[in-house]
C-alpha positions as CSV (number, residue, x, y, z in Angstrom):
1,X,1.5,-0.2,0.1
2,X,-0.2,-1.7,-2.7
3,X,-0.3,-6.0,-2.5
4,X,-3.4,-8.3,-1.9
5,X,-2.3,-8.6,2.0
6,X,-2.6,-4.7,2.0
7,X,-5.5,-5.2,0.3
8,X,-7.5,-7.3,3.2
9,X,-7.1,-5.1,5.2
10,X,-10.3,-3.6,7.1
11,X,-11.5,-0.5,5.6
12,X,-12.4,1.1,9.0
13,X,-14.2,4.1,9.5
14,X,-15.0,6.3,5.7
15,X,-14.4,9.5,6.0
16,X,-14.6,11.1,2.4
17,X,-15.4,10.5,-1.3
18,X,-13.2,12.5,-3.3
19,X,-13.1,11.2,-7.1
20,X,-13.9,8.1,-6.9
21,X,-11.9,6.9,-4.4
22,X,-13.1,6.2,-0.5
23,X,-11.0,7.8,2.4
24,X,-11.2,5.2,5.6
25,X,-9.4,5.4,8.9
26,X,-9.2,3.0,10.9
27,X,-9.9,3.0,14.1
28,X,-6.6,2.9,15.7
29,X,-5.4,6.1,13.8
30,X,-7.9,7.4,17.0
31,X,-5.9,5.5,19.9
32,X,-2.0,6.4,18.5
33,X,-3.4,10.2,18.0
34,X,-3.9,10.4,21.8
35,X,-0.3,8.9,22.6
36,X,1.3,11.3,19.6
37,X,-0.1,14.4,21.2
38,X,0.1,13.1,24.9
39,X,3.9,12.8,24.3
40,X,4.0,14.9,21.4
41,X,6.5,18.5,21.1
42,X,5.9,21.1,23.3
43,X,6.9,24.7,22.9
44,X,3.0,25.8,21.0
45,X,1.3,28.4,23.0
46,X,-1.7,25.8,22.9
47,X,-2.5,22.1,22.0
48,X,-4.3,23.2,19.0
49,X,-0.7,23.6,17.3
50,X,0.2,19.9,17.7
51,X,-3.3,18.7,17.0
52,X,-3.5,20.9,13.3
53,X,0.2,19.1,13.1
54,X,-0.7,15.9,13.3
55,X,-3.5,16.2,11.2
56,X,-1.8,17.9,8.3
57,X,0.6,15.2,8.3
58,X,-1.8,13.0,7.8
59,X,-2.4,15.2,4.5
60,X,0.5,15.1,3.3
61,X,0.2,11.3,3.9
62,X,-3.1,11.1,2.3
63,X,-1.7,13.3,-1.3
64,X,1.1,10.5,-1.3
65,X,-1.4,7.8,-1.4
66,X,-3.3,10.0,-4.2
67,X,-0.4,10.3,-5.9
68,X,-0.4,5.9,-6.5
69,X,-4.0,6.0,-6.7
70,X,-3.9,8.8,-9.9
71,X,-0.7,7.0,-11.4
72,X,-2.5,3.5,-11.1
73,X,-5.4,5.0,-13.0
74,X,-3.0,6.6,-15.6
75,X,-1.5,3.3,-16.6
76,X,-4.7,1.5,-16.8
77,X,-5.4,-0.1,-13.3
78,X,-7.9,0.0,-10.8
79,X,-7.5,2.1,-7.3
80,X,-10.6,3.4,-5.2
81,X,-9.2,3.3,-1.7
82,X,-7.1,4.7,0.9
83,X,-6.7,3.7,4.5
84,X,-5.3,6.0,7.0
85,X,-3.6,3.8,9.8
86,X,-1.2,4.7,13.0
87,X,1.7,4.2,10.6
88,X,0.7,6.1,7.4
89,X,-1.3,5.3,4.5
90,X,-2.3,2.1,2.7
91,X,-3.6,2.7,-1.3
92,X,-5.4,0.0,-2.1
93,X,-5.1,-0.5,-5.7
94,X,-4.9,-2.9,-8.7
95,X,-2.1,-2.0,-10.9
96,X,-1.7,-3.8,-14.7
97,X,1.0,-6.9,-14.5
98,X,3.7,-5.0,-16.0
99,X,7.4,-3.6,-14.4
100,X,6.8,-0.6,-16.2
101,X,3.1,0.2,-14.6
102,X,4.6,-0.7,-11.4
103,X,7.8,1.6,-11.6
104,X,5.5,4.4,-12.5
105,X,2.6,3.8,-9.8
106,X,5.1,3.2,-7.2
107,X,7.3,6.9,-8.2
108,X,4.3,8.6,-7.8
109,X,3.9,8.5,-4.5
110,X,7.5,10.1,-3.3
111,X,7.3,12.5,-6.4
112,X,4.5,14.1,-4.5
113,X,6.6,14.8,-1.3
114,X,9.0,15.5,-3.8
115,X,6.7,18.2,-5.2
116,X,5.9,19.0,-1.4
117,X,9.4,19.6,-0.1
118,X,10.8,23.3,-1.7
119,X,7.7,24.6,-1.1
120,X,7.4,23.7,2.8
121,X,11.5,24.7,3.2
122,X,11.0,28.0,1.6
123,X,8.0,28.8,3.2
124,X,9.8,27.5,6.6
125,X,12.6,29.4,5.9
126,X,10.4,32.8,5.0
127,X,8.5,32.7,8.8
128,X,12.2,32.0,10.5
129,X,12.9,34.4,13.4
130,X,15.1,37.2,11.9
131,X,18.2,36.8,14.6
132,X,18.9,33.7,16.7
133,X,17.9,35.0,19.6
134,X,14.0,35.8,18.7
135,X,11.7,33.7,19.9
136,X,10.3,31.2,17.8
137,X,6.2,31.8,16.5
138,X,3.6,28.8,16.6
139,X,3.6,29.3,13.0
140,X,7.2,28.7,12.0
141,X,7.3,25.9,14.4
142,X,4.2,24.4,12.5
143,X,5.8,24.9,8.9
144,X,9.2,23.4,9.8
145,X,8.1,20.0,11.5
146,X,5.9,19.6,8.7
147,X,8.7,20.2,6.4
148,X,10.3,18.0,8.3
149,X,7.8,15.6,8.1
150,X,7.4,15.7,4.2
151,X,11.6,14.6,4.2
152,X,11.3,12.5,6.5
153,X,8.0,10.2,4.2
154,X,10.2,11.1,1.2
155,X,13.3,9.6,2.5
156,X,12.0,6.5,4.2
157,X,9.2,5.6,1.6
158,X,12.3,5.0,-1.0
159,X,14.6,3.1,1.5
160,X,15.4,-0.3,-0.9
161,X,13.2,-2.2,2.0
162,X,9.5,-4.1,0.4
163,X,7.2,-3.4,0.9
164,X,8.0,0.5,0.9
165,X,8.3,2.2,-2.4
166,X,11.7,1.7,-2.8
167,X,11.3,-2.1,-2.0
168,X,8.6,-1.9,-4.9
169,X,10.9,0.0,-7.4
170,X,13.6,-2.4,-6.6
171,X,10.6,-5.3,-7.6
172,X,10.0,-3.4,-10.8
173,X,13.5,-3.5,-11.5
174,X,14.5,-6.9,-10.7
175,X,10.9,-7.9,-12.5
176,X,12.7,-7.4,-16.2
177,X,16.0,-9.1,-15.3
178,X,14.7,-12.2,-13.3
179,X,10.9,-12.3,-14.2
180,X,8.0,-10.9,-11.4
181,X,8.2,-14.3,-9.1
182,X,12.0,-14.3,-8.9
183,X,12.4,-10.4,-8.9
184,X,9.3,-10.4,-6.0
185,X,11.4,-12.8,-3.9
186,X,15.0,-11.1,-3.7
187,X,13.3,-7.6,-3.0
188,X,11.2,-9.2,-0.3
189,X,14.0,-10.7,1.0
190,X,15.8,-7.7,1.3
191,X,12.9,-6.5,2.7
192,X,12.7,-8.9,5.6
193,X,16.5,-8.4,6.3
194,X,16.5,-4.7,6.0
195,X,13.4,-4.9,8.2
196,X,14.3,-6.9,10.9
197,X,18.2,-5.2,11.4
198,X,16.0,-1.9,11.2
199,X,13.9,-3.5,13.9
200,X,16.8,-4.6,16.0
201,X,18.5,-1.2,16.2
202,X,15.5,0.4,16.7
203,X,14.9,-1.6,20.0
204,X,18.0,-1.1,20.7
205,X,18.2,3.1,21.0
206,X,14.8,3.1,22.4
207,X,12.8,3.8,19.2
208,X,9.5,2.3,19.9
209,X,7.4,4.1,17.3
210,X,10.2,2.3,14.9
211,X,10.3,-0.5,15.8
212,X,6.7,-1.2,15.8
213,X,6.8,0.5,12.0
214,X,9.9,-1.8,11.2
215,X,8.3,-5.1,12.6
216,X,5.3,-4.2,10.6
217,X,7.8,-3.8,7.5
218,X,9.6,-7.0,8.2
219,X,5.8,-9.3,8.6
220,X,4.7,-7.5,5.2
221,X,8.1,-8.2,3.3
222,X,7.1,-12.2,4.8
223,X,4.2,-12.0,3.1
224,X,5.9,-10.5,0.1
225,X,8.0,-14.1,-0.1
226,X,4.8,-15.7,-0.1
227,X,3.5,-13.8,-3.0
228,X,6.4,-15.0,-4.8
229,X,6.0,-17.9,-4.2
230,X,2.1,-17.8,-5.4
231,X,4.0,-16.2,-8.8
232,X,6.2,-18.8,-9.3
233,X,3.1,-21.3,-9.4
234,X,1.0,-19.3,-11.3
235,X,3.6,-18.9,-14.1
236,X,3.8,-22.6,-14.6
237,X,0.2,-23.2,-14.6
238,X,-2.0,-23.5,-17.7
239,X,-4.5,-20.2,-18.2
240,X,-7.6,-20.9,-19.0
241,X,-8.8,-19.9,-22.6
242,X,-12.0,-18.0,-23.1
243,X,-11.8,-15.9,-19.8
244,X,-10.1,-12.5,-18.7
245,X,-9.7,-10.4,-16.1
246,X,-11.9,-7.2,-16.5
247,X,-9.4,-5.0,-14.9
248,X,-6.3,-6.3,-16.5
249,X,-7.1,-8.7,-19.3
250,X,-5.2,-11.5,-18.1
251,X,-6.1,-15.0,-18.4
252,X,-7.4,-16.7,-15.2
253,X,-4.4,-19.8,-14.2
254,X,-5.7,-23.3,-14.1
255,X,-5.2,-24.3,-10.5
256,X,-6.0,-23.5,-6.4
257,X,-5.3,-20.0,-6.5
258,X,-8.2,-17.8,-4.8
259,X,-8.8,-18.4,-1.4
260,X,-12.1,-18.9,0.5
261,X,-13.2,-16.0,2.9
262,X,-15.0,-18.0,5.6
263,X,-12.4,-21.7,6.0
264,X,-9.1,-20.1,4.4
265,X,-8.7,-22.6,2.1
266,X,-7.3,-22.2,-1.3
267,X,-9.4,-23.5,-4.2
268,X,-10.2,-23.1,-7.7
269,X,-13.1,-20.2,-8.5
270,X,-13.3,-22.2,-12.1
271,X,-14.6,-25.6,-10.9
272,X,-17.7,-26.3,-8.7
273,X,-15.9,-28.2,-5.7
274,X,-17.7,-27.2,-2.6
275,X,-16.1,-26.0,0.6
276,X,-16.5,-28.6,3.2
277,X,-16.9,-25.6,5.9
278,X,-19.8,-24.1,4.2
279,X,-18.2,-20.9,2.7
280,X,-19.1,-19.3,-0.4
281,X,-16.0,-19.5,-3.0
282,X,-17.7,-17.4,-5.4
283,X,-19.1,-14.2,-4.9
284,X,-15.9,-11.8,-4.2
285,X,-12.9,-13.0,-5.3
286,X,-9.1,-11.0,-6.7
287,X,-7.7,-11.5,-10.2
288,X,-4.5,-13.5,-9.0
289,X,-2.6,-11.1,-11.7
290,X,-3.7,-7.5,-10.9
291,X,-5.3,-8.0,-7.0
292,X,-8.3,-6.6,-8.6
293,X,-11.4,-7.4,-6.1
294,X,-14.9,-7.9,-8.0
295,X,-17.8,-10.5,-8.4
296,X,-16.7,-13.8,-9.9
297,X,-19.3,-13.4,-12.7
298,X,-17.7,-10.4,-14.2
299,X,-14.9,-12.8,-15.7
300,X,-15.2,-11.4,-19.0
301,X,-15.6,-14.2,-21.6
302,X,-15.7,-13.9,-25.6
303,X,-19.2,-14.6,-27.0
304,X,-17.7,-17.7,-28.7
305,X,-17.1,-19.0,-25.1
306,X,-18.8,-22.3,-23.9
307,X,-21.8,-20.1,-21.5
308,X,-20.5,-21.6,-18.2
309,X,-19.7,-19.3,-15.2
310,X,-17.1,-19.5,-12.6
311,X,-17.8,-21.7,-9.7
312,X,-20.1,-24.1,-11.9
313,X,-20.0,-27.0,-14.0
């Protein structure tokens, strides 16, 4: 889940630095591990079966999120963080403004369960009791639910629903027919659909874990028609000459379209209005393009470029 509202989010607890990129948790990844194993599958001879489970699930989770960091990388964006979460895993990354780059970041992640799932089935299907009637070993029990598992991300990450990856491939698609506002808006609005009748049938057999996943789905797919809409703007506004993103390259849009970390307002990072509730514009601030986070004076700008920074005169 890769968009500026992803983005935002609170990086929680680090737990790693493997290259490059920062492993966080956050904090209620603690609180829906004690409910998971409370009501979790029985059958293990002892609770460290479901707790070595749970957390190698969360592995798997965490090589899907490596798998969009890498790809980002390959096509030339920016990605240096993960967040582990109560309902999977959130790469936080900064992808160039192409369909194609997209397609390929966002494949990356399911080719990885992909990868994942003949080696867990054979490997479940090598520790299976010989007859029916054997009893079943803590480590074929172990293999199978996280073959399970592995399915089960692979299957759901490309449901056609944004902001999953097959909500993003379905973007990436509809990007080169209808351009990236009007392509963003029809698969987030599929998204919020598919979201909410996932929601409602979920509440309505009982599924609470799904339905909290699928009202989640439906409230990021919302923000997903915002985006759009925040597209749709920027394509129609002049760029201004002189300046580029150092993540992307793209030209900065002439308009209100960063926002202000302290009053929430939008403004624009290019001209030295003040913010009447005292918050600092400048310092951190995303490429509206790419989602790229970094210091407002890293705008790269030619040598023959009037020597004015963003934010000033």
């Amino acid at each position: 889940m890769l968009e500026p509202f992803v983005a935002e989010a609170g990086g929680g607890l680090r737990l790693f630095r493997v290259a490059g990129v920062d492993v966080h948790v956050h904090f209620t990844w603690f609180i829906a591990a004690l409910f998971v194993l409370h009501d979790g599958p029985s059958g293990y001879s002892s609770l460290a079966w479901p707790v070595a489970a749970y957390l190698t699930g969360f592995a798997i989770i965490l090589l899907h999120e490596f798998g969009h960091v890498f790809a980002c990388r390959w096509v030339g964006g920016t990605a240096d963080r993960v967040i582990l979460w109560p309902l999977g895993g959130l790469a936080v990354v900064s992808p160039p403004p192409r369909p194609g780059a997209q397609a390929v970041m966002t494949l990356a992640g399911p080719l990885v369960n992909l990868i994942l799932a003949p080696v867990l089935i054979a490997l479940a299907f090598a520790l299976a009791p010989a007859t029916d009637d054997a009893p079943r070993t803590d480590e074929e029990m172990f293999v199978t639910s996280l073959a399970w598992f592995n399915l089960i991300v692979l299957v759901f990450n490309l449901l056609p629903l944004f902001p999953l990856d097959g909500g993003r491939l379905l973007h990436a698609l509809l990007w080169r027919w209808l351009g990236r506002s009007t392509g963003l808006a029809v698969a987030a609005g599929v998204g919020v659909l598919g979201g909410a009748c996932l929601c409602a049938l979920a509440l309505g057999t009982g599924e609470w874990w799904l339905a909290l996943m699928a009202a989640f789905l439906t409230l990021a797919a919302f923000s997903g028609v915002r985006l759009s809409s925040q597209y749709a703007r920027m394509e129609r506004a002049e760029r201004r000459a002189g300046w580029a993103c150092p993540n992307c390259g793209a030209a900065p849009p002439v308009g209100e379209f960063w926002r202000c970390g302290r009053c929430f307002g939008q403004f624009d990072l290019f001209r030295p209005d003040a913010c009447a509730k005292g918050g600092d514009h400048a310092p951190l601030q995303s490429c509206p393009e790419c989602h790229y986070k970094f210091a407002s004076a890293r705008w790269v700008q030619p040598p023959d470029s009037s020597p004015h920074a963003p934010g000033s005169a």
